[in-house]
C-alpha positions as a printed Julia matrix, in Angstrom:
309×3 Matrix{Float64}:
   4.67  -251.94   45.02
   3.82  -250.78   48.51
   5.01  -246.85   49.12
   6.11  -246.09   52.48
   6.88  -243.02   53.85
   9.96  -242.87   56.65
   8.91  -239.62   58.45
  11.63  -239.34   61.01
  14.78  -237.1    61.45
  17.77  -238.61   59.24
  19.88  -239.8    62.09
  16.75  -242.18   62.64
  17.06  -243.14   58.71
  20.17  -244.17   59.02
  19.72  -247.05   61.81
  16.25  -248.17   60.07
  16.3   -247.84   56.45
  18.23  -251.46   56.66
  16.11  -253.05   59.12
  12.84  -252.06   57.92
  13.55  -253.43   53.76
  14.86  -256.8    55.77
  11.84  -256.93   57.98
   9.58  -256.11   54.41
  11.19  -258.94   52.61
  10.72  -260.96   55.32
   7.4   -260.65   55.61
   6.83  -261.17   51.7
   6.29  -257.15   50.92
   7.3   -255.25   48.3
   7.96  -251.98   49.51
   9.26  -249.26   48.37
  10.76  -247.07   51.38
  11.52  -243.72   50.69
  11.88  -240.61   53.0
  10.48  -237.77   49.91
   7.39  -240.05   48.39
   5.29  -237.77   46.55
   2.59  -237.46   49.4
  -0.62  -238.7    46.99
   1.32  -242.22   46.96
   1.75  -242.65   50.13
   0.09  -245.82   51.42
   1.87  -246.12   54.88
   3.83  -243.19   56.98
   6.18  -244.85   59.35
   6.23  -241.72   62.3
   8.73  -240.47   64.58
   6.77  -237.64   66.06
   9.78  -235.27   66.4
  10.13  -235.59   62.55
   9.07  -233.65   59.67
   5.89  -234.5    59.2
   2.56  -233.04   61.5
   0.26  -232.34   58.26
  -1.17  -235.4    57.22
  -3.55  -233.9    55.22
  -1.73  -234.54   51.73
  -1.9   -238.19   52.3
  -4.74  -238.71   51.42
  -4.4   -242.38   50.1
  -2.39  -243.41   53.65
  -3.85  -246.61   54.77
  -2.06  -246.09   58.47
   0.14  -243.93   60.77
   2.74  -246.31   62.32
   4.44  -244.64   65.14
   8.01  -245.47   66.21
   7.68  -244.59   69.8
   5.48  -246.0    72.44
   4.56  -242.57   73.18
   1.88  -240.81   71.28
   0.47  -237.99   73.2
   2.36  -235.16   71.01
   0.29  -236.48   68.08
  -3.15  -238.24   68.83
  -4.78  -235.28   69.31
  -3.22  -233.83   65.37
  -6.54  -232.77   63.9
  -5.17  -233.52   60.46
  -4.19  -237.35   61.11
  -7.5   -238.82   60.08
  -5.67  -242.27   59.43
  -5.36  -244.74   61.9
  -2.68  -244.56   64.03
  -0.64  -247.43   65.53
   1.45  -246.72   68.56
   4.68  -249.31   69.18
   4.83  -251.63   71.46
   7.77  -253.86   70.85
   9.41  -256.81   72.65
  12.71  -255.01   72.48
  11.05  -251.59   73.96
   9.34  -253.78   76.82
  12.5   -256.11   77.71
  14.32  -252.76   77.98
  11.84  -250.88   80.45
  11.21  -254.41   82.51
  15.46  -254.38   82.95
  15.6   -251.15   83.89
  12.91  -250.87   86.39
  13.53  -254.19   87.74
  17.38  -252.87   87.89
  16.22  -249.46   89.91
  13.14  -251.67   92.13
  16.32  -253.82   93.28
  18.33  -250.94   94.13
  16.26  -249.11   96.19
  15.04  -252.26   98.01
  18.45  -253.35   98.6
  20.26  -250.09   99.85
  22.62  -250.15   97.11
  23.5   -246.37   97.1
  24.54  -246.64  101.12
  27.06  -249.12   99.94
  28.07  -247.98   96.45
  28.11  -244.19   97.52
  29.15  -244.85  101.09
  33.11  -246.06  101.25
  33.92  -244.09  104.56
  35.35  -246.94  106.14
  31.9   -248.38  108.26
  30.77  -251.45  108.29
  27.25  -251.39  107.97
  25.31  -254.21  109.01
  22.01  -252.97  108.04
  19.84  -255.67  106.38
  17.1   -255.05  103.87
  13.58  -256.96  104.19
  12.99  -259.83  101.59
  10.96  -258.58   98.76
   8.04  -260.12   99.91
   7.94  -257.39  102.83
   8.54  -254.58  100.42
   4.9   -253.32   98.81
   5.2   -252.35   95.11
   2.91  -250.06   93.59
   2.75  -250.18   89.54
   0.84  -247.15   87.96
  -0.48  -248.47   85.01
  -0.86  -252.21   83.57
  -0.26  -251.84   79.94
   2.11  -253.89   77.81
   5.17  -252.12   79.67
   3.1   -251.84   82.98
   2.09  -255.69   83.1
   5.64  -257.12   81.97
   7.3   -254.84   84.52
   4.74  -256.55   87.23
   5.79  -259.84   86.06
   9.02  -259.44   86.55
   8.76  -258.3    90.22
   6.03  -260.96   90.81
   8.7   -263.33   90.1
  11.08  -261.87   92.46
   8.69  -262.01   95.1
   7.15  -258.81   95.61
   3.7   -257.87   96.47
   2.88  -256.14   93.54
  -0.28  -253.77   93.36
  -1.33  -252.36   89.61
  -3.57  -249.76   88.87
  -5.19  -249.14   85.6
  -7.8   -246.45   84.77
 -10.22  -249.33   83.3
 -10.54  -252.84   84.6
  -7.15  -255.33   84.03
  -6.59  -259.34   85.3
  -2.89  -259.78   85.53
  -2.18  -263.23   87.5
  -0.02  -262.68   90.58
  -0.73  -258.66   91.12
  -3.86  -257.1    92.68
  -5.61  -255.49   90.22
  -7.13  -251.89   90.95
  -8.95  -249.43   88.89
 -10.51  -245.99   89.06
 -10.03  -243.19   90.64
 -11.02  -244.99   94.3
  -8.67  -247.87   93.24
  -6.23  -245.55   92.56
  -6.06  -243.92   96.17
  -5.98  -248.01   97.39
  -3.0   -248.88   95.13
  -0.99  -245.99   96.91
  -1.86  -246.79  100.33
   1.19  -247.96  102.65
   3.32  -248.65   99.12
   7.21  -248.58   99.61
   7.97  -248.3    96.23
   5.63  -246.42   93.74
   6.23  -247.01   89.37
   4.45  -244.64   87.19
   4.0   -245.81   83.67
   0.93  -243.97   82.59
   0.91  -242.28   78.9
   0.32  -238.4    79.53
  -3.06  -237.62   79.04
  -5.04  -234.38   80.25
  -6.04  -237.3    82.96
  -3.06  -238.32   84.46
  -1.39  -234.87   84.3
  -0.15  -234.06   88.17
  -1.81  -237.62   88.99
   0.82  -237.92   91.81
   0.34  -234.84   93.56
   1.28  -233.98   97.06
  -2.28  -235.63   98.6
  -1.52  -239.1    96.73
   2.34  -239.02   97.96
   1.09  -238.42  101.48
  -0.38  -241.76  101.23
   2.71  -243.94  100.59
   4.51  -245.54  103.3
   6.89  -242.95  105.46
  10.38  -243.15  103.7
   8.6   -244.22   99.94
  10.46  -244.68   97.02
   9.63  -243.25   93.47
  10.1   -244.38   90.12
   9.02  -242.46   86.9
  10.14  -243.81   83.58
   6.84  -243.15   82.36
   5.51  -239.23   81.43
   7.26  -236.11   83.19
   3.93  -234.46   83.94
   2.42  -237.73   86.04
   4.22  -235.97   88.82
   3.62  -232.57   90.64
   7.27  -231.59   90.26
   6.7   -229.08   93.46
   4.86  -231.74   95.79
   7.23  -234.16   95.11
  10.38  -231.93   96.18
   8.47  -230.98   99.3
   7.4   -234.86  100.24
  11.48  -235.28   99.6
  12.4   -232.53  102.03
   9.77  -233.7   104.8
  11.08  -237.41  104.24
   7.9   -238.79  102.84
   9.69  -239.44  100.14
  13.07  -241.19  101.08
  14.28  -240.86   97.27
  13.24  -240.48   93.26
  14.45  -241.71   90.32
  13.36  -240.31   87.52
  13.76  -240.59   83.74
  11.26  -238.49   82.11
  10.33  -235.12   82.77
   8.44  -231.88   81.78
  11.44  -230.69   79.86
  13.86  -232.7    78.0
  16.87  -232.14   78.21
  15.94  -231.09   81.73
  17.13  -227.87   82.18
  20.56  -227.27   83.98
  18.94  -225.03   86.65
  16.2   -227.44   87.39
  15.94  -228.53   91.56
  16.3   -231.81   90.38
  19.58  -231.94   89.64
  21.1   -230.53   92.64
  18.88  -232.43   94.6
  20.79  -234.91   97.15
  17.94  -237.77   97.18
  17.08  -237.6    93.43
  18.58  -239.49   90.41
  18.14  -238.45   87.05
  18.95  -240.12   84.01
  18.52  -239.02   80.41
  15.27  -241.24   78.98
  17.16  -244.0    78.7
  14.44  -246.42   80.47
  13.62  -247.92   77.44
  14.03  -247.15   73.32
  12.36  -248.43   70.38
  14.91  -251.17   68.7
  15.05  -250.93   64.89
  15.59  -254.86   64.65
  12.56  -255.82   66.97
  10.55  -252.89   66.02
  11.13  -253.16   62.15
   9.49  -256.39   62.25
   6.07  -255.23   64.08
   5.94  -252.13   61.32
   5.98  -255.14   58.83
   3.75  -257.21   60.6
   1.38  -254.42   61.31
   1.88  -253.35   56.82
   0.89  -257.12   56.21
  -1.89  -257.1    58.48
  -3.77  -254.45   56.76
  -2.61  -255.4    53.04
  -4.32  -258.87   53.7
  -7.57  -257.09   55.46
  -6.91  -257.36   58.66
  -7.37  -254.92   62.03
  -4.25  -253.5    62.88
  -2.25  -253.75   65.77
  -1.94  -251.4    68.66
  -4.36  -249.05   67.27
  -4.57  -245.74   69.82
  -7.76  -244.83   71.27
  -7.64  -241.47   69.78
 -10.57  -239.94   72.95
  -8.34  -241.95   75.68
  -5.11  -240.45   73.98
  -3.6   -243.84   73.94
């Protein structure tokens, strides 16, 4: 029988342990999940980095890492994790982040908060464009990147993607490199980062790249906290280069009370809630991902551990 580790904080083993032995019967496993395996039978460590494990050099019979989070950038570059590591990308975690972006495109293209936040009694009569005359700029054409182009595709945006290496995604122009990535941001009206954090993309949106998005630009950032210069973009707010920001992820989480972002007047924060892993959806891709390499197969989703994703 299979040993798996469950390396997470208990509140996490509490909404998985149930989901995970369904999604190992399932898929014809015997497994025995356990959160204190003795660490020489180990065979597979199911990760939440904020959990209690960062030494991975007792398991020395682990087969895999299989991360819970899309996110990996607080643990690819762990010296001791020798095993391959899986990051997750789940249908659940991608349906979620396509919503919510798709929710937050709409409502800046639309005007919504003149309207919602705006009962004074006028009545406005200010039409928006159709989507097809609002530019969308998508930072980054992974799994999350490319279904969130999709879905404004299919609403009838222009939709421009970067990527740092080469991508073909039908109905969005394709850029890449650091000269594509100057083109992508020209004359957009609404910018989406959803780059990992890397020592590459760190302050990628600094105060020279926001100068090159349409006057009156809108951001959105449910990707990394440090993709954006948090300085430059409170001084492109101020000037107006920048008409607003949403943003979900940050430098700090929480973010701190005293943070300009907060009291800021043309910024919205919300609490990482773009998108979360799913136990149900993302219990069955730990299973398939078990199976895979019990039946000598190449994993799934394996990280790039020199690209840091």
């Amino acid at each position: 029988m299979l040993k798996v580790l469950f390396a997470a904080k208990p509140a996490a083993w509490a909404e998985y342990q149930a989901p995970l032995n369904k999604a190992f019967s399932d898929a014809g496993l015997g497994v025995d999940l356990s959160c204190d395996h003795p660490c020489q039978d180990v065979d597979y460590i199911v990760l939440a980095p904020n959990g209690p494990v960062s030494d991975f050099t007792p398991y020395v019979n682990a087969k895999a890492v299989l991360n819970l989070w899309a996110g990996v950038e607080s643990i690819a570059g762990n010296r001791t994790l020798t095993q391959p590591l899986a990051r997750m990308v789940d249908d659940g975690l991608t349906r979620g982040m396509v919503e919510w972006v798709t929710g937050h495109v709409l409502r800046h293209h639309l005007g919504m908060d003149t309207h919602i936040l705006g009962q004074d009694g006028q009545w406005r009569t200010d039409y928006p464009p159709l989507a097809a005359d609002r530019p969308v700029t998508i930072l980054g054409l992974g799994a999350l990147g490319t279904a969130c182009a999709r879905a404004l595709v299919a609403l009838g945006f222009p939709v421009t993607g970067w990527s740092r290496t080469p991508k073909n995604v039908q109905g969005v122009k394709c850029l890449h490199g650091d000269h594509g990535l100057d083109r992508a941001l020209e004359a957009a009206q609404i910018a989406v980062l959803l780059l990992p954090d890397t020592l590459a993309t760190q302050n990628l949106l600094n105060a020279e790249r926001l100068a090159l998005l349409a006057q009156g630009a809108f951001v959105v950032n449910p990707g990394r906290g440090p993709l954006i210069d948090d300085d430059a973009l409170l001084a492109a707010l101020d000037s107006g280069q920048v008409a607003h920001a949403t943003l979900d992820v940050f430098r700090v989480e929480p973010l701190p009370q005293d943070h300009a972002f907060w009291a800021h007047p043309q910024v919205t924060v919300t609490p990482h809630i773009a998108s979360t892993t799913r136990p149900e959806t993302a219990s069955k891709i730990i299973a398939e991902n078990i199976a895979r390499g019990e039946n000598g197969l190449p994993f799934l989703h394996l990280v790039d551990r020199r690209a840091g994703y």
